[in-house]
C-alpha positions as CSV (number, residue, x, y, z in Angstrom):
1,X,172.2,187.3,193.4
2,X,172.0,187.4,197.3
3,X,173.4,191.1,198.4
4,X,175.3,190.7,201.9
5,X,173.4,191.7,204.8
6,X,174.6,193.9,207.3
7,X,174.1,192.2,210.4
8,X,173.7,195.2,213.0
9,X,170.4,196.7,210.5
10,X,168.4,193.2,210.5
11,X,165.1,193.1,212.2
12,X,164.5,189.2,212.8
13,X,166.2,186.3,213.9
14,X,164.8,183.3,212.8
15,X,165.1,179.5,214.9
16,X,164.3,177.7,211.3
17,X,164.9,173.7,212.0
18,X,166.3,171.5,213.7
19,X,167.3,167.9,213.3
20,X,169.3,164.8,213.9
21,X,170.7,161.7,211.6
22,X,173.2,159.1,212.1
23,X,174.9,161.1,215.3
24,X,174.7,164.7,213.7
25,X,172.2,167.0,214.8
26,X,171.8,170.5,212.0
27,X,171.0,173.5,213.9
28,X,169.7,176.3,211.4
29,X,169.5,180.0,212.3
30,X,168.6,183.2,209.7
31,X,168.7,186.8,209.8
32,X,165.4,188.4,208.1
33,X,165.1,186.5,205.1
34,X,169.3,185.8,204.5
35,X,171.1,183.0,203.8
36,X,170.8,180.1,206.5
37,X,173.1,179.6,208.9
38,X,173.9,175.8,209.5
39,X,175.8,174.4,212.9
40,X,176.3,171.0,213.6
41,X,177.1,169.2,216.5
42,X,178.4,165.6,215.9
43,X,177.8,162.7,218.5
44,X,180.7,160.1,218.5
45,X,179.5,156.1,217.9
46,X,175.9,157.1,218.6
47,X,173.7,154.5,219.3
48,X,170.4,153.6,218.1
49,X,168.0,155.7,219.7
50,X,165.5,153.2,222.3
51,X,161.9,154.4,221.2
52,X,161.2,155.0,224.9
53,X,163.4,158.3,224.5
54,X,162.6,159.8,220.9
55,X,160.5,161.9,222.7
56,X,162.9,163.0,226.1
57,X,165.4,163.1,222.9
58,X,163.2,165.7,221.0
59,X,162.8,168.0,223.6
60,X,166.2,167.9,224.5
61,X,167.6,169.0,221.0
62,X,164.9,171.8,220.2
63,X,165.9,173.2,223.7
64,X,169.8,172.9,222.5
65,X,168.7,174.7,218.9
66,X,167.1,177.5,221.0
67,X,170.8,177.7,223.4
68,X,173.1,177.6,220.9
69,X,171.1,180.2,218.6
70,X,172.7,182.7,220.9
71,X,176.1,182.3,219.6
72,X,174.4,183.6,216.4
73,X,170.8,186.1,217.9
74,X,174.6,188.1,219.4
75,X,176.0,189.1,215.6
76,X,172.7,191.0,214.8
77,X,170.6,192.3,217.5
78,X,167.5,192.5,215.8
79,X,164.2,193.3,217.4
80,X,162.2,190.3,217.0
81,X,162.7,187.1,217.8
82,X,161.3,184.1,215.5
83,X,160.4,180.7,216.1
84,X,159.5,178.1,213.5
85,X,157.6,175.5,215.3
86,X,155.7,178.0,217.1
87,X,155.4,180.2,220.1
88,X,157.3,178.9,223.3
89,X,155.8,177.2,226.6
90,X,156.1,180.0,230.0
91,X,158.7,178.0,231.6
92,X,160.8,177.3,228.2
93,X,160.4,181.1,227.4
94,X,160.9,182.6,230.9
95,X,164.8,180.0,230.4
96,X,165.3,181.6,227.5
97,X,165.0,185.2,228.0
98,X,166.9,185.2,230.9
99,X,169.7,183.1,229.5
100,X,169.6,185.8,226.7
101,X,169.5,188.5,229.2
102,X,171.6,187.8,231.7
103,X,173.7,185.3,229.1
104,X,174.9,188.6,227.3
105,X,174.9,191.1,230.1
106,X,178.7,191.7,229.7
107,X,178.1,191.9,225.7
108,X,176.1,194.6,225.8
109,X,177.7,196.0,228.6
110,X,181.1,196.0,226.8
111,X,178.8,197.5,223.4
112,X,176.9,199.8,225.0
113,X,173.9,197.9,223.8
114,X,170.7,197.2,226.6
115,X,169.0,194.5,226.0
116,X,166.3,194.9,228.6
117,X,163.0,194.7,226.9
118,X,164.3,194.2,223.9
119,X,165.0,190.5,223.7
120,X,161.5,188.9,224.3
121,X,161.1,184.8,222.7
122,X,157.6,184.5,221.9
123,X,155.4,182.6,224.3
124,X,152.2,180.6,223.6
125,X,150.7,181.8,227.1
126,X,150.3,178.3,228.3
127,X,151.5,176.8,231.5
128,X,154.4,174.1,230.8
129,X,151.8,171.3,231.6
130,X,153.1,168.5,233.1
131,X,154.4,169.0,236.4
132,X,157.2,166.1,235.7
133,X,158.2,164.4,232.7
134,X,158.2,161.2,232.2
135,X,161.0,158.6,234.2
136,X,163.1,156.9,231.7
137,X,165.2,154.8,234.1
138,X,168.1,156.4,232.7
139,X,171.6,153.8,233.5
140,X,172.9,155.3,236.8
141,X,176.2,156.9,235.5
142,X,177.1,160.5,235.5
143,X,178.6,162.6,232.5
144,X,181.2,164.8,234.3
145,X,182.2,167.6,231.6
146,X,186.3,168.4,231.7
147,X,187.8,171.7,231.1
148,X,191.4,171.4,231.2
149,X,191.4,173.4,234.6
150,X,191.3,172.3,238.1
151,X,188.1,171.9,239.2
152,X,186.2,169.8,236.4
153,X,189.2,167.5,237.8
154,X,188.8,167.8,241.4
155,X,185.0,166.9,240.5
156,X,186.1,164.2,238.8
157,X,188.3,162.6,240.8
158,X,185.4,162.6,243.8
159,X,183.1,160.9,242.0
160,X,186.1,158.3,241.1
161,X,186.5,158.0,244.8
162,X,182.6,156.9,245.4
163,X,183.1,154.1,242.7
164,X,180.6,155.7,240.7
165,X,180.3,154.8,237.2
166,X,181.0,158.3,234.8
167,X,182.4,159.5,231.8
168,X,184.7,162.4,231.2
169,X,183.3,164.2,228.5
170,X,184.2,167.4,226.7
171,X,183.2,169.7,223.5
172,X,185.5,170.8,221.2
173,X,189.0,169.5,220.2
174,X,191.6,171.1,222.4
175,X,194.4,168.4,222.9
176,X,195.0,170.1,226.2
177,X,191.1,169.1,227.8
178,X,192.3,165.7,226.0
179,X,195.2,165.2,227.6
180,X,193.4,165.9,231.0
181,X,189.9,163.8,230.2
182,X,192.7,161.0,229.2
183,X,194.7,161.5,232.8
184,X,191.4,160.8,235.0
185,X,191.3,156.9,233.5
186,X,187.4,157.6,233.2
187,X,186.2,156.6,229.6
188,X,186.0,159.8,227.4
189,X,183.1,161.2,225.0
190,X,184.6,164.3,223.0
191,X,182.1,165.9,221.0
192,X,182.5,168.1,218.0
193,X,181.0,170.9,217.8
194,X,180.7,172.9,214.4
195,X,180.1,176.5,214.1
196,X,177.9,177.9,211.0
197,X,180.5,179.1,208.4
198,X,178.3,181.6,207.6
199,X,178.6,183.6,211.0
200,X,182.9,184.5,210.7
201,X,181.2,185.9,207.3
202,X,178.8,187.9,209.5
203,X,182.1,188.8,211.7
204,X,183.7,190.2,208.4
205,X,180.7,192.5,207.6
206,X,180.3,194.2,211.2
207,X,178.6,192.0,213.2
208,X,178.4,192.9,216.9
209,X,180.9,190.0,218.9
210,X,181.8,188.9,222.4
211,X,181.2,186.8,225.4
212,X,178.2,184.3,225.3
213,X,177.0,181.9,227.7
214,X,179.0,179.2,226.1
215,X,178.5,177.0,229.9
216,X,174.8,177.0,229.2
217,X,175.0,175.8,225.4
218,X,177.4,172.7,226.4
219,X,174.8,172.1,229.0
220,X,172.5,171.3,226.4
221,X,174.1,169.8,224.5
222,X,175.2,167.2,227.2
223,X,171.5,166.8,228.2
224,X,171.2,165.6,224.2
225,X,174.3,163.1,225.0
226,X,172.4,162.2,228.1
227,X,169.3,161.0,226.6
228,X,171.2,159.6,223.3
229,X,174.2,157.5,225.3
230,X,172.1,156.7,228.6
231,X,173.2,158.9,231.9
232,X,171.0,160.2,234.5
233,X,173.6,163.0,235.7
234,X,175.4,165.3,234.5
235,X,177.7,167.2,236.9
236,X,179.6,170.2,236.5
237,X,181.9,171.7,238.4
238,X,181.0,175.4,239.2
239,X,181.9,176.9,242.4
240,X,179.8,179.3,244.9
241,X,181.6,182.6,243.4
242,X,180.3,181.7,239.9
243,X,177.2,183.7,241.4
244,X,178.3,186.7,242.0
245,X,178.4,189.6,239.8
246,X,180.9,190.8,238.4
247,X,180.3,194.7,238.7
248,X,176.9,196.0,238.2
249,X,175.9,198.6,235.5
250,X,172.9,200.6,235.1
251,X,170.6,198.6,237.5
252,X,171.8,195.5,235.7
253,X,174.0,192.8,236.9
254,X,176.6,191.8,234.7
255,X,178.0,188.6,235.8
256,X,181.1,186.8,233.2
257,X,179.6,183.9,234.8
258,X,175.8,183.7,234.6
259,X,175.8,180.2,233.3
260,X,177.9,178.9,235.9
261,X,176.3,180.4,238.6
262,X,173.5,178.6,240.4
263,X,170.5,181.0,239.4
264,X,170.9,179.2,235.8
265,X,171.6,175.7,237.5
266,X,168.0,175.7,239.0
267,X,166.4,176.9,235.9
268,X,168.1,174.2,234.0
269,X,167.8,171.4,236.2
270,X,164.1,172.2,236.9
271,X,163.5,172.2,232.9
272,X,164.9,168.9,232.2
273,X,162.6,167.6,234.9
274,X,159.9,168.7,233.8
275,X,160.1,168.8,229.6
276,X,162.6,165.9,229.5
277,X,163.1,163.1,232.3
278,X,162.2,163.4,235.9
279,X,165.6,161.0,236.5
280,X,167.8,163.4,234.7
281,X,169.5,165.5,237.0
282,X,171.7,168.2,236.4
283,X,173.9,169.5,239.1
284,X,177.2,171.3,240.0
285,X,179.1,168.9,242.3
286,X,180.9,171.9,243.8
287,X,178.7,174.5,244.3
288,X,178.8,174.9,247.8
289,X,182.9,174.8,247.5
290,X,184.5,178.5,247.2
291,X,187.8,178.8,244.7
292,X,189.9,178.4,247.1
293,X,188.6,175.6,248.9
294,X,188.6,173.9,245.6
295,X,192.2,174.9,244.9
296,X,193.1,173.1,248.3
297,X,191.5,169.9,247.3
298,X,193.4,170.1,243.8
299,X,196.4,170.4,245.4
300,X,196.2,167.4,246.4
301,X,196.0,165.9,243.2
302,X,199.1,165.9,241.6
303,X,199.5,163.6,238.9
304,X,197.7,166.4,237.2
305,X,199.8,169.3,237.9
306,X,202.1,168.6,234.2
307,X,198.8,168.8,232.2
308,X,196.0,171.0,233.7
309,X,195.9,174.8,232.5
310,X,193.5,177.2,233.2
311,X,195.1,179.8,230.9
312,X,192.5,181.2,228.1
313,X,195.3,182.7,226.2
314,X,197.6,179.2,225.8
315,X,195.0,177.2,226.2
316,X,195.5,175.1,222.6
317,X,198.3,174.6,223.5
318,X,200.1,171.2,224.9
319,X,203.6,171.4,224.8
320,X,206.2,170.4,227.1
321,X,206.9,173.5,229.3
322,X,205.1,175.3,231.5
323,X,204.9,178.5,229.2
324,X,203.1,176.6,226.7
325,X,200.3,176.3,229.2
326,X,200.8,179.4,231.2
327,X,201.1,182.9,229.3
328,X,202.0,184.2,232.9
329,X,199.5,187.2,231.7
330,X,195.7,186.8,231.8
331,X,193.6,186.9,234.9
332,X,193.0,183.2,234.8
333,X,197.3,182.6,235.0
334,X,196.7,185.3,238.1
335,X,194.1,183.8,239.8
336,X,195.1,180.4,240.0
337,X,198.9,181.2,240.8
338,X,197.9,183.3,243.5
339,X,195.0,180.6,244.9
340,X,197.3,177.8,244.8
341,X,200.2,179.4,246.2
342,X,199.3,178.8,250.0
343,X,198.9,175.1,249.4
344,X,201.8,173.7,247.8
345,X,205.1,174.5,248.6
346,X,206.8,177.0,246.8
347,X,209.8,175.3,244.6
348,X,206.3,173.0,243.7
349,X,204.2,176.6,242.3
350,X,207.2,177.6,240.1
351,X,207.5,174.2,239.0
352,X,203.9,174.5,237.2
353,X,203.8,178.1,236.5
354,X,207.8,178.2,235.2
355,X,208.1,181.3,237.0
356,X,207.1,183.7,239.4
357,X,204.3,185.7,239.0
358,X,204.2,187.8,242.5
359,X,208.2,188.5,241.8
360,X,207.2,190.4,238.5
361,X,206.5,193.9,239.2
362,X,204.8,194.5,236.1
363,X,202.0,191.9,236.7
364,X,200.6,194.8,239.9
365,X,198.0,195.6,237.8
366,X,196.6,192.1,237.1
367,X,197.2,191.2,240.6
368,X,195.1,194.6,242.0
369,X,192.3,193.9,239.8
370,X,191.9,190.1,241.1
371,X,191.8,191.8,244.7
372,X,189.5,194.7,243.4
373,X,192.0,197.2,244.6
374,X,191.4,200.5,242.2
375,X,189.7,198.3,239.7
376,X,186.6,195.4,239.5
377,X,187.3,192.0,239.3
378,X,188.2,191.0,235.6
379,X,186.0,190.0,233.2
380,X,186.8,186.3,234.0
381,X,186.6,182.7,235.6
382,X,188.3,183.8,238.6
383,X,187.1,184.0,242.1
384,X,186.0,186.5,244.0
385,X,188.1,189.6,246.0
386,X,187.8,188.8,249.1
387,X,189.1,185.6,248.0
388,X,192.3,186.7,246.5
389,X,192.9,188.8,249.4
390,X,192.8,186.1,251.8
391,X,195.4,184.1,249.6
392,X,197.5,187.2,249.5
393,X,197.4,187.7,253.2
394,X,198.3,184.4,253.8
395,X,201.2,184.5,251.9
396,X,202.3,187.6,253.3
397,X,202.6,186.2,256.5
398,X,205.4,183.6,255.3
399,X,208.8,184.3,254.9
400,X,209.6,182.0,252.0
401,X,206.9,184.8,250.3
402,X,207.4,187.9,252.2
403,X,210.1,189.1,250.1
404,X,208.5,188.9,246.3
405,X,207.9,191.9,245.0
406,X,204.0,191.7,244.5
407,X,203.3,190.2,248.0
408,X,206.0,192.7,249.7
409,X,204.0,195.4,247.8
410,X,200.7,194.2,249.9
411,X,201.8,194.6,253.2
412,X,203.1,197.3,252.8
413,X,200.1,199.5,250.7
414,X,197.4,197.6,250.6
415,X,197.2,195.5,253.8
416,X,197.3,198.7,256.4
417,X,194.0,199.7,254.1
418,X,192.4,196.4,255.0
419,X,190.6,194.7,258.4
420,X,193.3,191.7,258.9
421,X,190.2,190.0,260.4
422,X,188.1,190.2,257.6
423,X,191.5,188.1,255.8
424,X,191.9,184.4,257.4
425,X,191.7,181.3,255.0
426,X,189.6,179.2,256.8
427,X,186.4,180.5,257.3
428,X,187.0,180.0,252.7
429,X,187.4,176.5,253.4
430,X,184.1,175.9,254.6
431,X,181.3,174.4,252.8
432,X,178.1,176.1,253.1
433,X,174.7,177.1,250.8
434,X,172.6,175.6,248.7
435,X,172.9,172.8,245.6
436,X,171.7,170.6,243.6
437,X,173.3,167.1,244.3
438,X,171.3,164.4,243.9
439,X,171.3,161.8,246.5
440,X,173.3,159.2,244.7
441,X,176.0,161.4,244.4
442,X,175.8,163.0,248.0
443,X,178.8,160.6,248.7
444,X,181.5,163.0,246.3
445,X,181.0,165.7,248.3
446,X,182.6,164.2,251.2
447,X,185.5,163.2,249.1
448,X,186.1,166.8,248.3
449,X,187.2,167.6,251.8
């Protein structure tokens, strides 16, 4: 008889196996010598794989077994660090630690765990090789992951505009990122993905929990759809703030972000070319956009405005009001209440949100942290302070808004306390910095405006 491990005393976490059948590829982890844990990701109507990918296909999936182990490496801690088929390639190992590193900076900041030296994937010494992978002629069509929120569908909706071919894809099974994927009139690719049973039974004996860079482990799984279905893109939409920290802690940065922001883009995009297909790009269509920017060209967009939801808290679900996609709570409500208030008229906001949120006195402190007045920004997709502030200024400055109690609040405590310079919209509205858009898709940009 097996005795129950106790997750937060194991020493090793093992990457036992990998593999793929008939549109299912088994991910297995271990602690020490425990009981394996098994995840399985399912591809819808897989085709045959063409022999001239098996290999571009291989790499792919060992890189996803290595991403997604983090959901798992997170319940334990241990020391060491275990790899079945062997030591890692530098570039594949220098991806990995820092997607562990950086991936779980506000896990261990929120544990009072530092993983700095501590998380090392062993590494064979030898350079990558190759200097490009092989070119597949991959069919020129982009997967364009949705998220239920706005800016997977502004992203969407400029690639639309090129003609481009592309498919709205998504992982999980929230009928809410459904109901979205369904509204852009792209064809849709929802995959399932599984979690090992065996890690809620790791939660119930004391396993350290928290964030994870769950961005980073869909990425890899799409480049696995990539290869399997046949696209040469895959674009996300992740804006310029996704790169900034969100408060930093003992030398280290902690950003909620990390695998949104570009740092992991380039990594990422300049692993697949060189350990899977030099015409597999991987890009954020938006990077060079800021939140608000984005927010501008989604409000534009409104035969989305009754499904879209950015809410974490409601976020299963789709039902016909706006409080079953709103709790009116969370940073996320906050954020994109407050960023989407100075384009759309008002009656329009309410409309959406179902109420109010700057006439509700007790939503101050959510409001002050979004502006990093007396506190950081949250722990959360939002965008950055300066941001929020501009959006609040703005608003102050309108009638139809002066009188709210949240905005009447601003200017008359906080604003004095600011540099009204420092707080105009447009400068936001500009595009600027660098990205990863491929020339073939150079023409969305435009269409964001």
């Amino acid at each position: 008889m097996t005795h129950p491990i106790q997750p937060r005393l194991t020493q090793l976490f093992r990457f036992v196996r990998c593999s793929y059948a008939n549109g299912v590829a088994e991910l297995v982890y271990a602690f020490d010598q425990g009981e394996e844990l098994i995840e399985r990701i399912s591809f819808p109507n897989a085709p045959d794989m063409p022999a001239a990918r098996k290999h571009a296909f291989d790499a792919a999936l060992k890189l996803l077994h290595l991403f997604a182990g983090v959901s798992y490496y997170k319940a334990g801690v241990p020391p060491k660090i275990e790899v079945a088929e062997g030591p890692l390639d530098d570039a594949t190992a220098n991806l990995l630690d820092d997607l562990y590193l950086h991936g779980l900076a506000e896990f261990a900041y929120r544990n009072g765990l530092d993983l700095r030296g501590r998380l090392v994937f062993p590494r064979s010494g030898e350079p990558s090789g190759k200097v490009e992978a092989a070119t597949l002629h991959l069919p020129r069509r982009t997967l364009v992951p949705i998220g239920g929120g706005k800016d997977s569908l502004v992203a969407a909706e400029a690639i639309k505009q090129t003609g481009g071919e592309a498919t709205a894809v998504w992982v999980g099974n929230s009928p809410l990122i459904a109901a979205c994927a369904e509204r852009t009139g792209l064809p849709t690719l929802n995959i399932q993905r599984e979690l090992a049973p065996g890690l809620f039974e790791l939660n119930r004996l004391g396993a350290w929990n928290g964030h994870i860079p769950v961005t980073a482990v869909n990425s890899a799984i799409l480049a696995v759809a990539a290869i399997l279905y046949g696209y040469d893109s895959i674009a996300f939409a992740n804006e310029r703030s996704a790169s900034a920290a969100t408060l930093e802690y003992d030398g280290q940065q902690v950003n909620h972000q990390w695998s949104k922001g570009y740092a992991f883009e380039q990594m990422f995009s300049d692993w697949l070319h060189t350990h899977v297909a030099a015409d597999l790009d991987y890009c954020s269509l938006l990077r060079s956009h800021s939140e608000l920017a984005i927010t501008r060209a989604f409000a534009r967009l409104a035969p989305y405005f009754d499904v879209f939801s950015s809410c974490n808290r409601n976020f299963k679900i789709l039902g016909p009001k706006p409080a079953d996609r709103w709790c009116g709570q969370c940073p996320k409500c906050h954020f994109v209440f407050l960023a989407l208030a100075p384009f759309l008229p008002k009656p329009r906001l309410l409309g959406i949100f179902g109420r109010n949120l700057l006439d509700d006195e007790t939503q101050a402190a959510g409001f002050d942290a979004l502006l990093e007045y007396h506190d950081h920004k949250p722990f959360e997709c939002v965008g950055e302070g300066a941001e929020a502030r501009a959006a609040m200024y703005a608003l102050s400055q309108r009638p139809e808004w002066q009188e709210d109690a949240l905005v009447a609040r601003f200017r008359h405590e906080i604003l004095p306390q600011l540099d009204a310079a420092q707080l105009a919209l447009e400068p936001w509205m500009q595009a600027f910095g660098e990205h990863r858009v491929p020339t073939r898709l150079k023409a969305a940009l435009a269409a964001i405006g």
